[in-house]
N, C-alpha and C positions, 0 to 999 in steps of 0.2 A: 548224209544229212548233216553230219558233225561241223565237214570239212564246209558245209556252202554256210552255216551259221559261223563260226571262223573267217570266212572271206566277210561275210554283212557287218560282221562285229568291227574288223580291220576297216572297211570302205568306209559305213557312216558315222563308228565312234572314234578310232582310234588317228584317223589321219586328219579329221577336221581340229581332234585337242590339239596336235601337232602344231598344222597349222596356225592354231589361234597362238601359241605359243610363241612359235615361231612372229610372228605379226606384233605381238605384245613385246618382246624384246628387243624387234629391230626399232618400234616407237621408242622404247625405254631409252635406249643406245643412242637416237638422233636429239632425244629431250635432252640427255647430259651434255651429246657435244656440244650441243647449239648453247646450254647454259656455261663450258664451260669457253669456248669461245666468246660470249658475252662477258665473260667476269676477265677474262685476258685482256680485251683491249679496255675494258675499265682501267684496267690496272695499269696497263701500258699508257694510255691517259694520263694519270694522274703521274706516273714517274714522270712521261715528258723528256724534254732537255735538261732536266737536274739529272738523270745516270751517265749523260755526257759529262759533264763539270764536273765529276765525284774524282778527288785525287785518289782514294782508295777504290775505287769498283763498286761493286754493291755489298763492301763490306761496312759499311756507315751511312746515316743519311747526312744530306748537307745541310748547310745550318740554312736559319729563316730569319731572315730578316724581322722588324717589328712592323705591326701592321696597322698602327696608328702612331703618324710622327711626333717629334718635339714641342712644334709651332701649333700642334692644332689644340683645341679647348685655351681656358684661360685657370689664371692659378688663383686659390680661393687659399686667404692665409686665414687661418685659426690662431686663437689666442687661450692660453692657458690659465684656467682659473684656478686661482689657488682651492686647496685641496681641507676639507673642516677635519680639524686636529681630533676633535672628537670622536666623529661619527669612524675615521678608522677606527680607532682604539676598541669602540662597540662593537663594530663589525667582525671585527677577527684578524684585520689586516697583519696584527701581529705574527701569525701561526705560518708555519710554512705557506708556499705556495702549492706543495705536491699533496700536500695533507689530505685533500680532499674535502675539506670542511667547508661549512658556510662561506657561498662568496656574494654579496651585494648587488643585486639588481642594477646594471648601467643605463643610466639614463641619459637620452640624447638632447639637443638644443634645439631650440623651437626653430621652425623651418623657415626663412625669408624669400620671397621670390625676387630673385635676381631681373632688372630691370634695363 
């Protein structure tokens, strides 16, 4: 009687855990590679023909060019207003710079729309 409750115990407890076990890990195992084949050709992506051009291999990246040129925008000239003798002197302008002490509120120039 011992040995046929030992076989029932083996048949409907012990080989279905397995199973599920077995089934949960092979999912696990196909969810990594598929994520880590995804994240490789990102990556292969994004290097591109820059790890062709590298004089050094993949021990440095190459440089980058700037991504907005010389010619574009226009140049907006500022003028310097002289600076009131006093309101330094009250404010602290005297005291170091690293002191950490009072520094004055910067105020900005009233906004003009450009036309």
């Amino acid at each position: 009687m011992g040995t046929l409750l030992l076989i029932f115990f083996i048949f409907f407890i012990v080989i279905p855990i397995v199973r599920i076990a077995v089934a949960a890990y092979t999912v696990r195992r196909k969810m990594r590679d598929a994520m880590r084949q995804m994240y490789d050709a990102q990556q292969r992506a994004q290097r591109g023909p820059q790890t062709q051009q590298r004089k050094a291999g993949w021990s440095s990246p190459g440089e980058r060019g700037k991504k907005i040129g010389k010619d574009v925008g226009e140049y907006v000239k500022f003028e310097e207003l002289p600076a009131d003798a006093s309101a330094e002197a009250s404010s602290g302008a005297s005291r170091r710079p690293d002191a950490g002490g009072y520094e004055p509120q910067v105020t900005d120039v009233e906004w003009e729309d450009i036309k």
